[in-house]
VEXTORMI-210976 format. One record per residue (C-alpha): residue number from 1; residue in one letter; x, y, z. Coordinates in steps of 0.5 Angstrom, whole numbers, plus 2048, in hexadecimal, padded with zeros to 3 digits. Layout:
BEGIN
{pos->NUM	code->a	xx->X	yy->Y	zz->Z} .
...
This chain:
BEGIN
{pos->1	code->x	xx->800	yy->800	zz->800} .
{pos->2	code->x	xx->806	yy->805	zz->801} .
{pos->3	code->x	xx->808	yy->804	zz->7FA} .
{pos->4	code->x	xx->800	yy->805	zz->7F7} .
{pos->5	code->x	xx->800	yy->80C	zz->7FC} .
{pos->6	code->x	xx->806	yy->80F	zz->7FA} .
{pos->7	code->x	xx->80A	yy->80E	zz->800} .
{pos->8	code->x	xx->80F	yy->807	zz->7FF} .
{pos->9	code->x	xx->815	yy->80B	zz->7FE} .
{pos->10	code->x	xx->815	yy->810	zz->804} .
{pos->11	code->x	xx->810	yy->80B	zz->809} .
{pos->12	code->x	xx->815	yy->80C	zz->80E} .
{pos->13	code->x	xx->816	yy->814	zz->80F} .
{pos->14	code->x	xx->80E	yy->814	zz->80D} .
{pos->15	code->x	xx->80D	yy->810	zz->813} .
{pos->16	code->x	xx->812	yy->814	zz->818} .
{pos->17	code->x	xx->810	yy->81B	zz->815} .
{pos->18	code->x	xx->809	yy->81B	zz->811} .
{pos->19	code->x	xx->807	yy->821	zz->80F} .
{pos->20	code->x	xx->800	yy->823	zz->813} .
{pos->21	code->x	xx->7FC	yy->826	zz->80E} .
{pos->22	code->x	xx->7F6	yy->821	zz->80D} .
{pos->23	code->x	xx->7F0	yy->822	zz->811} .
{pos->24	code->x	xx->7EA	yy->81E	zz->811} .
{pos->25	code->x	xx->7E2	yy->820	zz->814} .
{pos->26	code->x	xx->7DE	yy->81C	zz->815} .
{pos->27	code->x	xx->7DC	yy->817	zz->81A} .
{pos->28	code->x	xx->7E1	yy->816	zz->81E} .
{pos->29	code->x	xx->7DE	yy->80F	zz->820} .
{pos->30	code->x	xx->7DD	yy->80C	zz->819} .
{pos->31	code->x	xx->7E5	yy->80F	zz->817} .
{pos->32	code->x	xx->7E6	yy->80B	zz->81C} .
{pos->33	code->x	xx->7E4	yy->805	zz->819} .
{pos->34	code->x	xx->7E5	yy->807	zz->813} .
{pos->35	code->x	xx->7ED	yy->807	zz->814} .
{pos->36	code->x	xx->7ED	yy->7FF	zz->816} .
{pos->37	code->x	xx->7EB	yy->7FE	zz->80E} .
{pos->38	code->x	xx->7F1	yy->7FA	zz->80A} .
{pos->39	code->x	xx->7F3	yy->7FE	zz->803} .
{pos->40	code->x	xx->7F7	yy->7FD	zz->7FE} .
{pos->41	code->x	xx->7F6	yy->7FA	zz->7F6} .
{pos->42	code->x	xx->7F5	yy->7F4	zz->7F4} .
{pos->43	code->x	xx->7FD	yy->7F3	zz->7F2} .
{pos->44	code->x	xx->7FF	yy->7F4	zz->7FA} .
{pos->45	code->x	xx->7F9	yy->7EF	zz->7FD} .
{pos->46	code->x	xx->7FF	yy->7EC	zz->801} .
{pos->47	code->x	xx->800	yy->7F3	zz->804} .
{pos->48	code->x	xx->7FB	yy->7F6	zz->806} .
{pos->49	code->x	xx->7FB	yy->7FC	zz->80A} .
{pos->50	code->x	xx->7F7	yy->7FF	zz->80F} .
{pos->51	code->x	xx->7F4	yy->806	zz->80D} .
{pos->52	code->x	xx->7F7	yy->809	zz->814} .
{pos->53	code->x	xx->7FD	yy->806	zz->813} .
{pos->54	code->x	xx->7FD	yy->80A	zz->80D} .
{pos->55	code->x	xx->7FA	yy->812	zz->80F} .
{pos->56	code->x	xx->7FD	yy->811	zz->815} .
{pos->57	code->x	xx->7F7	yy->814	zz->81A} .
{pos->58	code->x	xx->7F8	yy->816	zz->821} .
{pos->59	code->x	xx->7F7	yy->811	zz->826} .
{pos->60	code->x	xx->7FA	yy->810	zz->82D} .
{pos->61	code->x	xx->7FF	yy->80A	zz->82A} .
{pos->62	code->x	xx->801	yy->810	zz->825} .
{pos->63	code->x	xx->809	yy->811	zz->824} .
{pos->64	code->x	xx->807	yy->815	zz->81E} .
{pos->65	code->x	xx->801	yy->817	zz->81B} .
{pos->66	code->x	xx->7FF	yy->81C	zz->816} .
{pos->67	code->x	xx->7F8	yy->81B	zz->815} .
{pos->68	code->x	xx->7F3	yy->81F	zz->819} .
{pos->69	code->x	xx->7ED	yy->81D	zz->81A} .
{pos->70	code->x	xx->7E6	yy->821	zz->81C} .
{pos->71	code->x	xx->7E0	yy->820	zz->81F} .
{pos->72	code->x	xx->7DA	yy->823	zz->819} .
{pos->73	code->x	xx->7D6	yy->825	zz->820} .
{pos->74	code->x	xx->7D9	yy->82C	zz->823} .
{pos->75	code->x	xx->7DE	yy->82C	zz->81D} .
{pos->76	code->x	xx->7DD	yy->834	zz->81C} .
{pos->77	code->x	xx->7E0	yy->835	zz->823} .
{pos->78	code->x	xx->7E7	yy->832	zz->81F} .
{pos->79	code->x	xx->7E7	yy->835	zz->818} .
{pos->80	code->x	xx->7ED	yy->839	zz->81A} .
{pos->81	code->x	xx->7F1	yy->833	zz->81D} .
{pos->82	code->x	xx->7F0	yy->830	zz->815} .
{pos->83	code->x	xx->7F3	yy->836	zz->812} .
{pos->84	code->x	xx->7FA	yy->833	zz->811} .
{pos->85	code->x	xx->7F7	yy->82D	zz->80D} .
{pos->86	code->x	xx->7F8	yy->82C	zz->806} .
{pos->87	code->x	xx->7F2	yy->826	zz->805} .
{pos->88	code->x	xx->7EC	yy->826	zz->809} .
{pos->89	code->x	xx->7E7	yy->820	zz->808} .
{pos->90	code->x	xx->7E0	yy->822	zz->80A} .
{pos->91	code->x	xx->7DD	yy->81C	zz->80B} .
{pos->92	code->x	xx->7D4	yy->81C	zz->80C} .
{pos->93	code->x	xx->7D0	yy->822	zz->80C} .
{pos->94	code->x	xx->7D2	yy->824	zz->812} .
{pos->95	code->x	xx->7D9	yy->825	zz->811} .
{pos->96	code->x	xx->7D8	yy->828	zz->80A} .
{pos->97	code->x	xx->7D3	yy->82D	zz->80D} .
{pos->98	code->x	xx->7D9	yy->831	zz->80E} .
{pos->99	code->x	xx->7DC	yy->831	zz->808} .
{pos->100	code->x	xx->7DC	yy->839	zz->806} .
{pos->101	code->x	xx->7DF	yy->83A	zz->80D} .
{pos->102	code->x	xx->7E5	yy->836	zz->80A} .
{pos->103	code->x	xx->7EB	yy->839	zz->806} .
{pos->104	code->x	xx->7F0	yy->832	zz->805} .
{pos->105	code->x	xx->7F3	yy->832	zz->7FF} .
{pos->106	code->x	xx->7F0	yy->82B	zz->7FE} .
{pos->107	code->x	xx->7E9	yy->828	zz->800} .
{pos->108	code->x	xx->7E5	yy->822	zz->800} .
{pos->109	code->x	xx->7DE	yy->820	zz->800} .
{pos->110	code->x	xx->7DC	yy->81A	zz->802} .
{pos->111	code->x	xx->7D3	yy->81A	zz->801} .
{pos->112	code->x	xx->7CF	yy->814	zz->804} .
{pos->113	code->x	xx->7CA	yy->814	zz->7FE} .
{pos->114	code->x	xx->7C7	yy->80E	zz->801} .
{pos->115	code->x	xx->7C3	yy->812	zz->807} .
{pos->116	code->x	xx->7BD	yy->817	zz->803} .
{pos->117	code->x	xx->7C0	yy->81E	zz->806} .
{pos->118	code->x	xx->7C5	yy->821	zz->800} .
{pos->119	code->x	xx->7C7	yy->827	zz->805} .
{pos->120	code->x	xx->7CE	yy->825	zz->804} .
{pos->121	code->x	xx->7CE	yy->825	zz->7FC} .
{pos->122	code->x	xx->7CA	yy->82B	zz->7FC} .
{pos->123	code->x	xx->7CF	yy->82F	zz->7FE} .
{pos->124	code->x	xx->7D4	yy->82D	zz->7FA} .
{pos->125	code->x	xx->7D0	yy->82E	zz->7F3} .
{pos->126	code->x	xx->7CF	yy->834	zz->7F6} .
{pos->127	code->x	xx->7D5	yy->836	zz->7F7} .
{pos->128	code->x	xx->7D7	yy->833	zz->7F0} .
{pos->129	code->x	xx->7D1	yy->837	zz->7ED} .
{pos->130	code->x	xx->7D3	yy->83D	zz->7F0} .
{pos->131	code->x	xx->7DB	yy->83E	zz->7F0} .
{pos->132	code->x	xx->7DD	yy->838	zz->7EE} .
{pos->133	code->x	xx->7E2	yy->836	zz->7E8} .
{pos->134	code->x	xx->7E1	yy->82F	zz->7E6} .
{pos->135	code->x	xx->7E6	yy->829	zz->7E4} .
{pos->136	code->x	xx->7E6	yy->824	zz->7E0} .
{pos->137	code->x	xx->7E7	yy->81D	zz->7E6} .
{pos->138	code->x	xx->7EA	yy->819	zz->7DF} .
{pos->139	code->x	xx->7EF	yy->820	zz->7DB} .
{pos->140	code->x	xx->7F1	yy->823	zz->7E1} .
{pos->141	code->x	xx->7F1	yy->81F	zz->7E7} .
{pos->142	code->x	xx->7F3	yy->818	zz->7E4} .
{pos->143	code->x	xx->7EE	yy->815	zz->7E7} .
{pos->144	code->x	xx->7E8	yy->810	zz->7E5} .
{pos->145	code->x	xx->7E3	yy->810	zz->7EB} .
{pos->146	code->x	xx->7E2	yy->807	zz->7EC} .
{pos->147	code->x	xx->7DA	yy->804	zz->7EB} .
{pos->148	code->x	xx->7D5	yy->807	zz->7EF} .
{pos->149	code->x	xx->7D8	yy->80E	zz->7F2} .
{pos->150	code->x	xx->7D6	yy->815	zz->7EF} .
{pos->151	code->x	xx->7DD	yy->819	zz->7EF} .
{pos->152	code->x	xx->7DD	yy->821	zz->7ED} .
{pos->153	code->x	xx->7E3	yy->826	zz->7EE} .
{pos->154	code->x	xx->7E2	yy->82D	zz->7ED} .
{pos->155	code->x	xx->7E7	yy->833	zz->7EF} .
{pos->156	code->x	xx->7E5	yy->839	zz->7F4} .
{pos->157	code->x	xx->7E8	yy->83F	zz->7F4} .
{pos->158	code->x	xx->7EB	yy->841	zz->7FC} .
């Protein structure tokens, strides 16, 4: 998985000085569970690494960590603290509630289209339709999203 993240060739001094420059809000609870799932690609199935092992959360085991994590709730009382951050990944209507608070470089949304409230994506689409530029997923990123997801990109001026 090191290899497929980009990351192989300085694991070493990406694992003793990591760059803290990735938060995830969400649910912490659900992260939490999520962090346990093994990745990797179907060439590495005899390697799979754990997603904590590789953004490297802050726990009380932690030696190093670079991932920060956020609880949705009672997020607007520590946007300042995200200020330094080059990505941010909201995941849920209640993290990208706060989405025109933020000025990262970089932000994911992750949208449950699973649940009848589209609160999250309205935001979004709003945000696109009105200061947004959009990219081509395929020309510009590179990047075909698998079966089964919906993916847009788009770029806003800070």
């Amino acid at each position: 998985m090191h290899k497929f993240a980009g990351l192989a060739q300085n694991w070493e001094s990406h694992i003793s000085n990591p760059a803290a420059d990735l938060g995830i809000v969400s649910t912490v609870a659900w992260v939490d569970e999520e962090l346990k799932s093994f990745i990797g690609t179907e060439h590495e199935l005899n390697d799979l690494t754990s997603l904590a092992t590789v953004l490297l959360p802050k726990s009380a085991q932690s030696a190093t960590w670079y991932t920060r994590l956020y609880p949705s709730s009672g997020f607007e009382e520590r946007l300042e603290d995200t200020n330094d951050l080059k990505s941010i990944i909201l995941d849920g209507n209640g993290a990208i509630k706060h989405l025109n608070s933020l000025e990262n470089p970089i932000i994911f949304c992750i949208i449950d289209r699973s649940i009848s409230d589209d609160t999250g994506a309205e935001v979004i689409n709003q945000l696109r339709n009105t200061r947004g530029t959009p990219l081509s997923l395929a020309d510009d990123l590179l990047w075909s999203p698998p079966i089964g997801i919906e993916a847009l990109a788009f770029t806003v001026p800070l």
